[in-house]
C-alpha positions in Angstrom: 14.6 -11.5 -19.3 18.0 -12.7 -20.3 16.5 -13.5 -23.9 16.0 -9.4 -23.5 19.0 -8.0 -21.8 21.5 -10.4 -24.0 22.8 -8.6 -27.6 21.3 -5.5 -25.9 22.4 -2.0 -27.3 19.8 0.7 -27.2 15.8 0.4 -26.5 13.3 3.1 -26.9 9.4 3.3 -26.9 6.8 5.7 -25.9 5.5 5.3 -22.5 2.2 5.5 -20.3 2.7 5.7 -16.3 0.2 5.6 -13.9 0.8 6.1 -10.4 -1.5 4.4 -7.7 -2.0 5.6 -4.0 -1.5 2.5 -1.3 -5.4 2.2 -1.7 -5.3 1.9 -5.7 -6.7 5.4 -6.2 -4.6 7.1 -9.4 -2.9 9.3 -8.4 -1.3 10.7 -11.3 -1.0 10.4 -15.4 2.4 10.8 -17.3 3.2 10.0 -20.9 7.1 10.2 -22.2 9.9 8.5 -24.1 12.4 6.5 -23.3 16.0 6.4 -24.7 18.6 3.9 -23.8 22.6 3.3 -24.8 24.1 0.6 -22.7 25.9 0.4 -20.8 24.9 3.8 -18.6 23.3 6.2 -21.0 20.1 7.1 -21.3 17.0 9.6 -21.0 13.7 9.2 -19.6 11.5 12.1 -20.1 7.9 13.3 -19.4 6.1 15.5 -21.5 2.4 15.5 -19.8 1.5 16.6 -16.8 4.5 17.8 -16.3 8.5 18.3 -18.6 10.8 16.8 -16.9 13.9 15.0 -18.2 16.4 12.7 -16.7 19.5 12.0 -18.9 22.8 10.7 -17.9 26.1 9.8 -19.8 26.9 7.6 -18.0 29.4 9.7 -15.8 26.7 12.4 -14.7 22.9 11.9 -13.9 20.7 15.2 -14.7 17.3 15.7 -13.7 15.7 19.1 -15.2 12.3 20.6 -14.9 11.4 22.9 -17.3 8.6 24.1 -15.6 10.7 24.8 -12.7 13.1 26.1 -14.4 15.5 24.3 -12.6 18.2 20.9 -12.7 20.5 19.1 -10.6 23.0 17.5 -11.3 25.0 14.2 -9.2 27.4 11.6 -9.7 26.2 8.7 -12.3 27.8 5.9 -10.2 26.3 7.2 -6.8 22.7 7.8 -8.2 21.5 5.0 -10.0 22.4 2.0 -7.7 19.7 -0.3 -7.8 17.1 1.6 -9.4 15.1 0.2 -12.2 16.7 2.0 -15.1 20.0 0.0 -13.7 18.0 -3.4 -15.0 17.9 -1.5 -18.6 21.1 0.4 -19.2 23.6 -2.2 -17.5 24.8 -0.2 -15.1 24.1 -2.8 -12.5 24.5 -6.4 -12.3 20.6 -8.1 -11.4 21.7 -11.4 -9.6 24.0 -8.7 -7.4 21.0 -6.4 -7.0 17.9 -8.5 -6.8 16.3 -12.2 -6.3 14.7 -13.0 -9.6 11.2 -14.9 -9.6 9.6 -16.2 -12.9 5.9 -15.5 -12.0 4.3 -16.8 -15.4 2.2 -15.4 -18.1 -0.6 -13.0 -17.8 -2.6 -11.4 -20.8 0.2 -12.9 -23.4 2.5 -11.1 -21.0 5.6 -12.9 -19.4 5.8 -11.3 -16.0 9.5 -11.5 -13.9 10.0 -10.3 -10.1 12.6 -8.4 -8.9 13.1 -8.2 -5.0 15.8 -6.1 -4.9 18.9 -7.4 -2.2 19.5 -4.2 -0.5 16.7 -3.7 2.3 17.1 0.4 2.3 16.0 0.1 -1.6 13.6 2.6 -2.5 11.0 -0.6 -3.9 10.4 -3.2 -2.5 9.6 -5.6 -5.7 10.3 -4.5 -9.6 8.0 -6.0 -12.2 9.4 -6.7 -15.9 6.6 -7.8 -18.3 7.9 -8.8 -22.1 5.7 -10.0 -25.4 7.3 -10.8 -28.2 10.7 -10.8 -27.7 10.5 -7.0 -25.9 10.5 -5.1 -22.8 6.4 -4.4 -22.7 5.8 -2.9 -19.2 7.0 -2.4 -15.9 5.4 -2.3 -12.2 7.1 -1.1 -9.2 6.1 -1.2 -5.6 7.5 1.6 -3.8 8.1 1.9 0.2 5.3 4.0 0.2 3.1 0.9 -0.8 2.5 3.1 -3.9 2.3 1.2 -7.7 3.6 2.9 -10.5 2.6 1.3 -13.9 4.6 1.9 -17.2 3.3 0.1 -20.5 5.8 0.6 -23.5 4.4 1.7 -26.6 6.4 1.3 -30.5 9.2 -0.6 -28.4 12.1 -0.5 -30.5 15.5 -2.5 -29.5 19.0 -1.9 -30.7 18.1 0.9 -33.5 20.8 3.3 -33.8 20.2 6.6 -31.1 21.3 10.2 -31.3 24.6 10.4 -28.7 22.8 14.0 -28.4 20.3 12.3 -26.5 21.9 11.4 -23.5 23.9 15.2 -23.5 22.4 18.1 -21.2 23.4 21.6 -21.7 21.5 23.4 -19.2 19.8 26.2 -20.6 20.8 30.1 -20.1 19.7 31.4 -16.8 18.6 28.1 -15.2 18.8 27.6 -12.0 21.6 24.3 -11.6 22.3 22.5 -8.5 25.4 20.5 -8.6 25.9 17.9 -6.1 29.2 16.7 -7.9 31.5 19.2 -6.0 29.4 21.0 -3.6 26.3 18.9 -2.4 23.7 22.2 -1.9 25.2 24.7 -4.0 23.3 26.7 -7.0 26.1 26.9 -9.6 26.2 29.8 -11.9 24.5 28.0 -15.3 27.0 30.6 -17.1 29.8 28.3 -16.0 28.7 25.6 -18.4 29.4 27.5 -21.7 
């Protein structure tokens, strides 16, 4: 993982996630991209079953769905924590964070786990799998005893990114709730223009 994380700029690939009920029944199907700038910046959106984007720069987190017509917005720092985009972007510090196992190789995969410090942590272990030199898949275990499998497809690592990317201008007439100055309140979208 350190191999990985050292000399680490920007990563981006496709992605597949699957999301597994405590019983191993699928539960849902998502495909998206993933953009990241360290240290902070990135965007993680879905574009099947559902659109939905989550982008921060670094000083605010948005999270909009387009079929909701809807976003909200919160504090970067307060939001991220020890979540597992944290391990990517370097917004967090893994040894502070989490107990790192080396669990071996699987499939040509080298598999890491993450058993994050903090017992009110929304998982309870964090998979990192890597081939080749890259970040290849991901596989967390939620509190819910729910699985949620990401494989990363056309994997790219420090290739120059659009700052654009990691910028949200909500759209005319959508529906913002802003949790930076008024935790609750629907702010009027024409305030961002």
């Amino acid at each position: 993982m350190r191999g990985f994380l050292d000399g680490l700029h920007t990563f981006s690939a496709g992605f597949e996630q699957r999301l597994y009920s405590e019983f191993g029944e699928e539960l849902e199907h998502s495909i998206g991209t993933v953009y990241i700038q360290r240290p902070g910046r990135f965007q993680w959106s879905y574009f099947e079953p559902y659109t939905q984007s989550i982008i921060s720069d670094g000083t605010a987190l948005w999270v909009y769905d387009a079929d909701l017509e809807q976003a909200t917005v919160k504090d970067f720092s307060h939001s991220v924590g020890d979540s597992p985009v944290s391990i990517l972007d370097g917004s967090g510090d893994i040894n502070v964070h989490y107990v790192v196992l080396n669990t071996g190789e699987q499939g040509g995969v080298q598999w890491l786990e993450l058993t994050p410090r903090d017992p009110d942590s929304d998982y309870t272990t964090i998979r990192l799998g890597f081939a080749g030199g890259n970040l290849a898949g991901m596989v967390l275990f939620d509190n819910l005893s729910q699985r949620t499998e990401i494989t990363f497809k056309d994997a790219r690592r420090n290739v120059t990114l659009d700052p654009a990317l990691f910028e949200f201008t909500p759209p005319a007439g959508l529906d913002v709730i802003d949790s930076r100055t008024n935790p609750g309140a629907v702010v009027d979208p024409g305030s961002y223009y």
